[in-house]
C-alpha positions as CSV (number, residue, x, y, z in Angstrom):
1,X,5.7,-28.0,7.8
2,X,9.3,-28.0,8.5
3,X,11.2,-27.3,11.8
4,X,12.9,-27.7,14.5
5,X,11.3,-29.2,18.3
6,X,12.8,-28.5,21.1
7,X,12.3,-30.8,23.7
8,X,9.9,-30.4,27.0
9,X,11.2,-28.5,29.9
10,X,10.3,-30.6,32.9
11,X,8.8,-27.2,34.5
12,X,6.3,-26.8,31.7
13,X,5.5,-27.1,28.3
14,X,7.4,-25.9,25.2
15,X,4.2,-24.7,23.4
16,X,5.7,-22.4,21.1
17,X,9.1,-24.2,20.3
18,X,11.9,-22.3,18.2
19,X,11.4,-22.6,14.2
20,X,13.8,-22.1,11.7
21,X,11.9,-22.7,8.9
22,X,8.5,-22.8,8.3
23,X,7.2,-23.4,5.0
24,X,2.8,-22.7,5.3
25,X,1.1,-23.5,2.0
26,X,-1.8,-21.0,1.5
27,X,-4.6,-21.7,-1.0
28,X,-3.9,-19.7,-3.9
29,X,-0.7,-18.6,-2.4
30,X,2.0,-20.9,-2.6
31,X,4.0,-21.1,0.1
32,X,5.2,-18.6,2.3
33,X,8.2,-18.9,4.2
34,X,8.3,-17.3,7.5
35,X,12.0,-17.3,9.5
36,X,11.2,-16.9,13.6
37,X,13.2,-18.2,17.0
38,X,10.4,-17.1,19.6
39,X,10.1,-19.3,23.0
40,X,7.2,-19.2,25.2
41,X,6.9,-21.9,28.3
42,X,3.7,-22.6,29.6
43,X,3.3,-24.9,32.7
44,X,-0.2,-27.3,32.0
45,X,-2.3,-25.9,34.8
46,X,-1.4,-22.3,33.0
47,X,-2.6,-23.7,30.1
48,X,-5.4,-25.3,31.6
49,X,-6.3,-22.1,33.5
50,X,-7.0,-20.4,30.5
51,X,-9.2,-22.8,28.8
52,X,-11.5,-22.5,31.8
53,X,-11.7,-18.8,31.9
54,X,-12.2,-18.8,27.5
55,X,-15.2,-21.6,28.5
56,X,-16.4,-19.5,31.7
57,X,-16.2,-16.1,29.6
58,X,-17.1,-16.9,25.6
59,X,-19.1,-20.4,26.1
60,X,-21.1,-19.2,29.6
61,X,-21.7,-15.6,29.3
62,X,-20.8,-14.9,25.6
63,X,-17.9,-12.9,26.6
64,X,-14.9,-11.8,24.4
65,X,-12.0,-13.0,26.8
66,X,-9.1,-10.4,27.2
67,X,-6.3,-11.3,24.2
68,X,-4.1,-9.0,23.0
69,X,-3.1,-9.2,19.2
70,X,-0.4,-10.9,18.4
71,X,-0.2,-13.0,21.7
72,X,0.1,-16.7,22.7
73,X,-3.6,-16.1,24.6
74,X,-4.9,-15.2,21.2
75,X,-3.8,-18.1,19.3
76,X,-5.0,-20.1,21.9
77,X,-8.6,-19.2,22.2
78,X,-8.8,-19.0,18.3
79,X,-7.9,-22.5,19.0
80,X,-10.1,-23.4,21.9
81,X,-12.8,-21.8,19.2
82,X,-11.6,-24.4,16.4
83,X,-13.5,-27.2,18.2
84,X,-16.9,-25.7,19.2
85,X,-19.5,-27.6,17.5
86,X,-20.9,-26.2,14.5
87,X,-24.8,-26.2,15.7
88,X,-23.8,-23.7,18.8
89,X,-24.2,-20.8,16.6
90,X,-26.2,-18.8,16.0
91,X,-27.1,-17.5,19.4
92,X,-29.5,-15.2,20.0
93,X,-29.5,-12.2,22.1
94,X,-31.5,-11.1,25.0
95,X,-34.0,-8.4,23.6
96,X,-35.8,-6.3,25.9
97,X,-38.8,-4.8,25.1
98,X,-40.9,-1.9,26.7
99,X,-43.1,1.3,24.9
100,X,-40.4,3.2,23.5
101,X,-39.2,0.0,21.6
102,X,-36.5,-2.4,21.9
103,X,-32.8,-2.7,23.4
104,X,-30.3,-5.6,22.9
105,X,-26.8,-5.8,24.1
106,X,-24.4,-6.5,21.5
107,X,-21.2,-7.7,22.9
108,X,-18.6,-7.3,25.9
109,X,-15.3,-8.1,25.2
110,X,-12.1,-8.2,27.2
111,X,-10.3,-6.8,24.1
112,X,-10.1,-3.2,22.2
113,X,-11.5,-3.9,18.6
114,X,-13.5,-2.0,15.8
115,X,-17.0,-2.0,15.2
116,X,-19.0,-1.4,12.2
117,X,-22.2,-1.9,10.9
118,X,-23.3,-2.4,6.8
119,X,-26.6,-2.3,4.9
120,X,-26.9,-4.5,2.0
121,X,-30.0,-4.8,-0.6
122,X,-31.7,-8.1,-1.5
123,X,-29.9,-10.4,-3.7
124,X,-26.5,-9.3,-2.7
125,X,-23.8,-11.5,-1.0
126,X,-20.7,-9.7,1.0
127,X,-17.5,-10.9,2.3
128,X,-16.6,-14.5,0.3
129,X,-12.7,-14.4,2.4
130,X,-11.1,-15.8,5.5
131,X,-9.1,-14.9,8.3
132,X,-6.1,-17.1,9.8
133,X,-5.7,-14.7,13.4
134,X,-8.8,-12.7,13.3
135,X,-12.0,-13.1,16.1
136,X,-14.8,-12.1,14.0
137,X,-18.9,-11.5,14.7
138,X,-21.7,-10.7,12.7
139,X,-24.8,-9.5,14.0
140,X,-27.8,-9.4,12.2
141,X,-29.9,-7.0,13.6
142,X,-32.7,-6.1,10.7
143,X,-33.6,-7.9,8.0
144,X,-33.0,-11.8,6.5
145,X,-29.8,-13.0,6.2
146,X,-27.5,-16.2,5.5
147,X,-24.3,-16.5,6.8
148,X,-22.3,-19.5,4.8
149,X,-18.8,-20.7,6.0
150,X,-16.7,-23.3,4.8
151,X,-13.2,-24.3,6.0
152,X,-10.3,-24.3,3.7
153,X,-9.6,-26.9,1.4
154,X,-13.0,-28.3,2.9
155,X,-16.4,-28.8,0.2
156,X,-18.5,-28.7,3.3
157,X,-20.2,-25.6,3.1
158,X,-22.1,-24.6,6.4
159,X,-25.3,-22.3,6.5
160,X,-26.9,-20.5,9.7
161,X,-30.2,-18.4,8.4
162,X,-30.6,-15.2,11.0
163,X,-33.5,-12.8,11.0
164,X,-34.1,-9.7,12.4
165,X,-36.8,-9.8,13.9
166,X,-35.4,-12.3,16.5
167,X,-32.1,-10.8,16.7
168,X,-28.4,-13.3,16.8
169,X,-24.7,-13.3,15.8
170,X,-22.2,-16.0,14.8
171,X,-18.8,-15.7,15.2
172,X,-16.2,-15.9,12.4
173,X,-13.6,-18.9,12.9
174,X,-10.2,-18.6,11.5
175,X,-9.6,-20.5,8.3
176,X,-13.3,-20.6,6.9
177,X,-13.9,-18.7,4.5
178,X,-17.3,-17.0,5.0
179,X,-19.6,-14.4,3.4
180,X,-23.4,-13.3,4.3
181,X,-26.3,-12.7,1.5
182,X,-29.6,-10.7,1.9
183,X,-32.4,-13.7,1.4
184,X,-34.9,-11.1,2.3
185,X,-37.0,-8.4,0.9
186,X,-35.9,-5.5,3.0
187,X,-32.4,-3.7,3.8
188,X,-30.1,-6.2,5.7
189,X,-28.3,-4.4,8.6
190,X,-25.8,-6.0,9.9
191,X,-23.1,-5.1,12.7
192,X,-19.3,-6.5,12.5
193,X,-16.6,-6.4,15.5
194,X,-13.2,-7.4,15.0
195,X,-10.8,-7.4,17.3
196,X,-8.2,-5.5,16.0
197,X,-8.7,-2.3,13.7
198,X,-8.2,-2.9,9.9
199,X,-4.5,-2.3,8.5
200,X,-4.8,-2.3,4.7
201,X,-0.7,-3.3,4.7
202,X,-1.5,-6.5,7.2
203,X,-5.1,-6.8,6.8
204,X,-5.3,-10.7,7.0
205,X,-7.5,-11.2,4.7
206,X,-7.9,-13.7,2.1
207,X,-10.4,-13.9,-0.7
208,X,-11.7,-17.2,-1.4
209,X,-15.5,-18.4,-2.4
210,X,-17.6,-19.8,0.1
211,X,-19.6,-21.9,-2.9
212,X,-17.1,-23.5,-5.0
């Protein structure tokens, strides 16, 4: 990475300092070269303030905080999301039960997004590509399925196994690649939210295999 720092402002923190060159290498990309001169200051207890609320919100209710695309908040929580231990997902949802059958709330999020939903046959893997701004869920809500992630240029490959019958979701993080396979014998239905609709001309997405 190459650029230029600018120092602290006593008032805050320089957390997005002005670049003028920044070289990223991308697996099976090269590099890409990206010209910007944004400034953002942000005092710590600003900072600070919005870790809580992203551990209030996503870690205590299983909230999607409000971040708009394209935002300093955003890049933040995808951080904040970067160090959450790997056994916290999957997590299960509350299913409530009665004689007409079952209900279970999906989500809540702060944030506009697009929802989906996909049925896949036995045998059959989806997905095998990563995202480097995206927030991401999968909800498995009938069938068998196993969700694999591994993190680029990692050979540590991650597995969560989800079923149906007791309803859960696990969230995407950025840079690991991911993909989700019907281990069952039945249709796999699973549901997707993303947080920002699909642009095939800026769709950040990235193909790469999960097993290598």
């Amino acid at each position: 990475m190459q650029g230029i720092v600018t120092p602290c402002n006593p008032a805050g923190v320089q957390v997005s300092p002005p670049l003028k060159l920044l070289k990223i290498p991308l697996p099976g990309l090269g590099g890409v070269v990206v010209e910007a001169s944004p400034v953002l200051i942000k005092r710590v207890s600003e900072v600070l303030e919005l870790l809580k609320s992203f551990k209030n919100e996503y870690l205590d209710k299983g909230q999607i905080p409000k971040v708009e695309i394209n935002s300093f908040e955003l890049n933040l929580f995808n951080t904040f999301r970067s160090y959450i231990p790997i056994k916290y997902f999957p997590i299960n949802f509350t299913k409530h039960t009665d004689n007409r059958g079952s209900f279970v709330e999906i989500m809540r999020a702060g944030s506009a997004g697009q929802t989906s939903y996909s049925t896949t046959v036995p045998g059959i893997t989806r997905g095998d590509h990563y995202h480097t701004r995206k927030i991401e869920r999968f909800a498995v809500i009938s069938g068998k399925a196993s969700i694999k992630l591994r993190k680029v240029n990692s050979e540590q490959v991650i597995e969560y196994i989800l079923d149906g019958e007791h309803p859960a979701y696990v969230d995407m993080p950025i840079w690991y690649t991911h993909n989700i396979t019907n281990i069952g014998d039945t249709e796999l239905i699973t549901l997707f939210w993303i947080n920002e609709p699909y642009n095939e001309e800026d769709s950040d997405t990235y193909f790469m295999k999960v097993n290598t």
